[in-house]
C-alpha positions as a Markdown table, in Angstrom:
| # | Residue | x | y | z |
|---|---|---|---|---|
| 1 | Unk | -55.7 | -5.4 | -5.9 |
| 2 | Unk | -53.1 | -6.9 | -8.0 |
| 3 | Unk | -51.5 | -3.2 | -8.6 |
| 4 | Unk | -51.7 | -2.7 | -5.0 |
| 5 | Unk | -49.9 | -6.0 | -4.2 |
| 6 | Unk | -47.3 | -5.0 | -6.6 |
| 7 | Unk | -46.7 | -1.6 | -5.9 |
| 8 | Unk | -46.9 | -2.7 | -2.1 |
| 9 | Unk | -43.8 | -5.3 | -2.7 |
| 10 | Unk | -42.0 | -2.1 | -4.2 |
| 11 | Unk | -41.8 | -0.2 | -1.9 |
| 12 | Unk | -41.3 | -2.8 | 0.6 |
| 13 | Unk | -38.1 | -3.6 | -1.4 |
| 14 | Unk | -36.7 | -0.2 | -1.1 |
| 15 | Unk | -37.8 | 0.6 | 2.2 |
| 16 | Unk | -35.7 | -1.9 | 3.4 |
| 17 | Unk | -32.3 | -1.4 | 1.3 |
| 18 | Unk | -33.0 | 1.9 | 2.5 |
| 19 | Unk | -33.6 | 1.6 | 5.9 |
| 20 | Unk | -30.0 | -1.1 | 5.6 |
| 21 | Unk | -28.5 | 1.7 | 4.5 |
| 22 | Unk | -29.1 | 4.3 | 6.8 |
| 23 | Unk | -28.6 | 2.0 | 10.1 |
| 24 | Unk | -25.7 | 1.1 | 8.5 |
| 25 | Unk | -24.2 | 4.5 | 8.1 |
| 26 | Unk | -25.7 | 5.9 | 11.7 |
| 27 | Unk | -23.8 | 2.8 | 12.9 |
| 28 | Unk | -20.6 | 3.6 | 11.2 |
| 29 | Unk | -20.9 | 7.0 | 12.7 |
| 30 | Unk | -22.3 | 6.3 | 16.4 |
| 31 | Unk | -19.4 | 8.4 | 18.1 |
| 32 | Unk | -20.7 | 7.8 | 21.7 |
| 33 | Unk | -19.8 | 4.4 | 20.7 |
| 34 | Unk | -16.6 | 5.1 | 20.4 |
| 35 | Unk | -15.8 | 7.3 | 22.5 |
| 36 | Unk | -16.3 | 5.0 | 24.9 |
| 37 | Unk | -14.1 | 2.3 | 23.5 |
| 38 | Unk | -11.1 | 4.6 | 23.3 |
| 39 | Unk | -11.9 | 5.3 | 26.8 |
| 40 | Unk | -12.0 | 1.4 | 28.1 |
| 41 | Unk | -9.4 | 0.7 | 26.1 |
| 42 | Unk | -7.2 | 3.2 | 27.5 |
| 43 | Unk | -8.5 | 2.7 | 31.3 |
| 44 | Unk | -9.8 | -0.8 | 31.3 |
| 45 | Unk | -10.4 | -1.3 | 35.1 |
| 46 | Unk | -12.1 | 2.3 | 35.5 |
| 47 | Unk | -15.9 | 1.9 | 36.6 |
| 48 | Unk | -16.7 | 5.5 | 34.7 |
| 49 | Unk | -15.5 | 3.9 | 31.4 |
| 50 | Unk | -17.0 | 0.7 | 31.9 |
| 51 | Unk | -20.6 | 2.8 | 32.7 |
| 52 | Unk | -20.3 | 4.7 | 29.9 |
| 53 | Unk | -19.2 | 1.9 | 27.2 |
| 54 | Unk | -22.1 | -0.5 | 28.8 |
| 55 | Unk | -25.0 | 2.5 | 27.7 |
| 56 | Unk | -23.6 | 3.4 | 24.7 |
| 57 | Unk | -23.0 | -0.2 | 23.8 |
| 58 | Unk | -27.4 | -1.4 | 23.3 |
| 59 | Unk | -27.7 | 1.3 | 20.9 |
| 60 | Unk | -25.1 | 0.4 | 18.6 |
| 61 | Unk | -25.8 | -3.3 | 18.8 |
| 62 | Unk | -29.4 | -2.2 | 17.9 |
| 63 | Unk | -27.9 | 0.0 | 14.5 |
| 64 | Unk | -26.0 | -3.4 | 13.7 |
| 65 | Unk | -28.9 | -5.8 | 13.9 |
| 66 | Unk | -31.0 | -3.2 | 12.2 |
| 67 | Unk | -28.5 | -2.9 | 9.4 |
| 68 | Unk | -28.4 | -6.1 | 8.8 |
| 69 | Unk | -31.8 | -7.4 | 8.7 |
| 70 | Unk | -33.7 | -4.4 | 7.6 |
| 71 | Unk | -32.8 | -5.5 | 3.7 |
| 72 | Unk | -33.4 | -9.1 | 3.7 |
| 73 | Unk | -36.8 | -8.9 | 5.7 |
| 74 | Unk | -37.3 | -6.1 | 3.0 |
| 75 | Unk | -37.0 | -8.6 | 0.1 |
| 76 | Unk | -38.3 | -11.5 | 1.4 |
| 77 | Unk | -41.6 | -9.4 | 2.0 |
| 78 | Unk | -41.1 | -7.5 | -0.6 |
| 79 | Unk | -41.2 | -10.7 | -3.0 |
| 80 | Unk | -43.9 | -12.1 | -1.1 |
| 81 | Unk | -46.4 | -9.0 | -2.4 |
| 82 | Unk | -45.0 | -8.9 | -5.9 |
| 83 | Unk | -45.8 | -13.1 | -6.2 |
| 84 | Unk | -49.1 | -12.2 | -5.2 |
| 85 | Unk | -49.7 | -9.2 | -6.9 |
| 86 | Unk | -48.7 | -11.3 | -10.1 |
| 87 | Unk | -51.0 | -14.4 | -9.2 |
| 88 | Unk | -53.7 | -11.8 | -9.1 |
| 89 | Unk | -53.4 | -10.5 | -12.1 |
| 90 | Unk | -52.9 | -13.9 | -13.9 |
| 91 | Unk | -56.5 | -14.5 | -12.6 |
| 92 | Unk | -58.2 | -11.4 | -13.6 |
């Protein structure tokens, strides 16, 4: 169990780098996004723009949140199984 544990908060830890990572770089690149806000900017009191910037905008608040939690909920969990998986095998 204490392998398991361990090799658990591994890939925990790297999952969620990872997963910072890529949400991170699909935000950077979300070109509906901004498309939209060159659009509003250049027509701010146009009801297409403001459509089309209000359904693009979830999304890429979604990609932002995701980037930035993904790697500390990754650690802290991460952590959490490697501490156990080492207080395991400390009792075996």
């Amino acid at each position: 169990m204490a392998v398991y544990m361990r090799c658990l908060g591994t890939v925990l830890i790297v999952l969620g780098i990872a997963g910072s990572f890529l949400a991170y770089q699909s935000a950077s690149n979300d070109e509906a996004y901004f498309k939209a806000v060159r659009g509003l900017e250049k027509y701010p009191n146009n009801v297409l723009f403001q459509t089309e910037f209000k359904m693009a905008e979830p999304r890429h608040m979604l990609l932002l949140g995701a980037s930035a939690s993904s790697a500390p909920i990754g650690l802290v969990l991460g952590s959490i199984c490697l501490g156990i998986g080492g207080l395991l095998r400390r009792k075996d």
